[in-house]
C-alpha positions as CSV (number, residue, x, y, z in Angstrom):
1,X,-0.9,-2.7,4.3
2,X,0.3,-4.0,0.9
3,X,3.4,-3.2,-0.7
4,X,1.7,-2.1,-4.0
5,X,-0.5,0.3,-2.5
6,X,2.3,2.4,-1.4
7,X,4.3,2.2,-4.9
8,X,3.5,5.6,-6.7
9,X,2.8,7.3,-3.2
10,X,4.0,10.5,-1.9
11,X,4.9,11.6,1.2
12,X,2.5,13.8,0.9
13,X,-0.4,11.2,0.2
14,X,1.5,8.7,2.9
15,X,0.8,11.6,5.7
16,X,-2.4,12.3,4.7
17,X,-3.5,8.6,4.6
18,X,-1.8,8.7,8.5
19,X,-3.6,11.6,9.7
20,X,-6.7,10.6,8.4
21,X,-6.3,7.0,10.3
22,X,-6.2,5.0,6.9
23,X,-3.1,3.9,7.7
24,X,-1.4,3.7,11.2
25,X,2.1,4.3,11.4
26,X,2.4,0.9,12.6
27,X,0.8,-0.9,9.7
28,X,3.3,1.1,7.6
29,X,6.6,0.4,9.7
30,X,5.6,-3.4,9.8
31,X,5.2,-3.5,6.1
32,X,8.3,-2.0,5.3
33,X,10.2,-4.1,8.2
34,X,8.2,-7.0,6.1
35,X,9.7,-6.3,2.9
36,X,13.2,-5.7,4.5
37,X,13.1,-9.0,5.8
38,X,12.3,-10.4,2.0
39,X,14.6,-8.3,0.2
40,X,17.9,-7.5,2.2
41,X,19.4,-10.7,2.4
42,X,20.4,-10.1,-1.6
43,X,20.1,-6.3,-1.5
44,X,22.0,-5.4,1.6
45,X,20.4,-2.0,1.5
46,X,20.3,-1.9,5.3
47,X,23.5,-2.1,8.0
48,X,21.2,-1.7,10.8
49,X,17.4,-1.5,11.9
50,X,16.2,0.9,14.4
51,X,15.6,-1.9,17.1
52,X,12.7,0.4,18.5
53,X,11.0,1.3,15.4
54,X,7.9,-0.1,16.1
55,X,7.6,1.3,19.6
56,X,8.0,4.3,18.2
57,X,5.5,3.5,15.6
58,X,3.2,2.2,18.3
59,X,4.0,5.9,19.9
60,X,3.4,8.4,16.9
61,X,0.0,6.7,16.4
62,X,-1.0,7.3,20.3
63,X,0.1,11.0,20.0
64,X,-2.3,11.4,16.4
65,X,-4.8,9.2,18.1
66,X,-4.3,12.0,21.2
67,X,-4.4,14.9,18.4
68,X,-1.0,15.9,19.1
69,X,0.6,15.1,15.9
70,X,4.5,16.6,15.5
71,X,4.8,17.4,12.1
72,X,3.8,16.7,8.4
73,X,6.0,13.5,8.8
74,X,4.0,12.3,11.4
75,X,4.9,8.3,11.6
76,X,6.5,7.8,8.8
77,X,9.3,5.6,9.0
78,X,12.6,7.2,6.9
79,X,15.9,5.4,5.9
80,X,19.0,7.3,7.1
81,X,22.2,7.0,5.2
82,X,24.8,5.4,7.3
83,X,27.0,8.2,8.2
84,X,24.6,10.8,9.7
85,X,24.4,10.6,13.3
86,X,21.5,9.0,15.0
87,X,21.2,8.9,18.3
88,X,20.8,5.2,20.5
89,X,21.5,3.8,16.9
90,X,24.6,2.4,15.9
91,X,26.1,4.7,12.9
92,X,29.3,2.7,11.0
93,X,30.1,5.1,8.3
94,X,30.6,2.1,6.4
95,X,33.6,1.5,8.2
96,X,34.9,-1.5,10.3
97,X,36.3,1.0,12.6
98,X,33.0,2.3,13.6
99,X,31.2,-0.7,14.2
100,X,30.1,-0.5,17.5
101,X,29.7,3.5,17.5
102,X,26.5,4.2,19.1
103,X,26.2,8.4,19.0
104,X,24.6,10.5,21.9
105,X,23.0,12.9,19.2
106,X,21.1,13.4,16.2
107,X,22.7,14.9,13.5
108,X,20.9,18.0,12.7
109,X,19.3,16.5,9.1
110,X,18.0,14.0,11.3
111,X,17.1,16.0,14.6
112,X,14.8,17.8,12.2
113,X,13.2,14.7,10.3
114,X,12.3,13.9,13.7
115,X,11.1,17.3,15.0
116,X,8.5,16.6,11.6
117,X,7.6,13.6,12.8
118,X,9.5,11.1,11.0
119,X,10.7,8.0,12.4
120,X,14.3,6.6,12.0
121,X,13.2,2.9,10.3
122,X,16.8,2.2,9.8
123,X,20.5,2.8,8.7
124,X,21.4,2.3,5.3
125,X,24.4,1.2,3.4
126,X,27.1,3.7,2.2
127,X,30.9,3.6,0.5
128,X,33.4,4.1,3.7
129,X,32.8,7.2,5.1
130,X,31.0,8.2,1.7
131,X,34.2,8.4,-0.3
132,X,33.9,5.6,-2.2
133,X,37.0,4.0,-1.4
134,X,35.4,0.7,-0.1
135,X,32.6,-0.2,-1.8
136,X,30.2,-2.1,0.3
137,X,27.8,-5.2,-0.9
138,X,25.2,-3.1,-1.8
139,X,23.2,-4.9,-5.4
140,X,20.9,-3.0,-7.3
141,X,17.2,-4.6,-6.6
142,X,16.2,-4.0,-10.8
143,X,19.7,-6.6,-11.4
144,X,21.4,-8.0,-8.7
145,X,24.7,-8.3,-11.0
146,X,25.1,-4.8,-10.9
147,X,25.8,-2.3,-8.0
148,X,23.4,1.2,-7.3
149,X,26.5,3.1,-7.6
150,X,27.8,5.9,-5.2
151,X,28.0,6.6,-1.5
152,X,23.8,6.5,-1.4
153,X,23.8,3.3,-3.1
154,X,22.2,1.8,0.6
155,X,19.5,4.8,0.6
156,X,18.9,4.1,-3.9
157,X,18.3,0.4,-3.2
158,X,15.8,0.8,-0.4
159,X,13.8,3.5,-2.4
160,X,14.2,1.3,-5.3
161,X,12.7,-1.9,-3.6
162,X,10.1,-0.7,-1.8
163,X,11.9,-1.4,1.7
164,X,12.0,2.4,2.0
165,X,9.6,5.1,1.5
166,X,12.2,8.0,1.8
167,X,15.9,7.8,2.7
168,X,18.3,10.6,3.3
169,X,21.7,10.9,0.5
């Protein structure tokens, strides 16, 4: 799957595309893991990528391949801001202190992404604990001069670039 055939595409269209086996949840994850890898180095959108994100990729599209889809977010990869819990996934806040915190839970925004169907495709940047009082070394992809501004500048730039379809704020 190209880049440019998702710009300008829904969620909405994105799930329907899925559940009508246009698209596999794996061909999406890989393109957006794709244009993380070509982007992030100057964008630093991203702390952390879900490490099983294509398993679970792999997994959504057995379940709609199964008919058992889990929601109208079936396989589609979503950004989470870095200071919402996820669980098995290391969550920083944006802080040195919690650099190594792996949580036990979801937090409930994402418990419920998940119970849609959504997959966690990665963790992105945010001020220190979303107070803005360390700004991290997030750029803005439209001019790398200039930052995306406020604690969901992580989540803006992913959207922005393409290396995100969705993102939580």
């Amino acid at each position: 799957m190209k880049k440019s055939t998702l710009q300008g595409m829904s969620l909405r269209e994105i799930a329907s595309e899925i559940s009508q086996h246009n698209i596999t949840s794996l061909e999406l994850t890989q393109t957006l893991l794709d244009e993380i890898q070509r982007t992030d180095s100057k964008l630093k959108a991203y702390v952390t990528i879900n490490p099983s994100v294509e398993e679970d990729a792999k997994t959504a599209d057995l379940e709609l391949k199964s008919g058992r889809p889990r929601g109208p977010l079936h396989g589609i990869p979503i950004t989470i801001k870095d200071n919402f819990e996820t669980a098995g996934i290391r969550t920083t806040c944006g802080s040195k202190l919690l650099k190594d915190y792996v949580p036990n839970a979801d937090a409930t925004a994402v418990a419920r992404l998940k119970e849609a169907g959504a997959l966690v495709l990665g963790k992105a940047n945010t001020h220190e604990f979303a107070l803005g009082v360390i700004t991290p070394p997030t750029r803005n992809p439209w001019n790398l001069n200039c930052v995306p501004g406020g604690s969901s500048g992580g989540s803006a730039a992913a959207v922005a670039a393409g290396s995100a379809i969705a993102a939580t704020g």
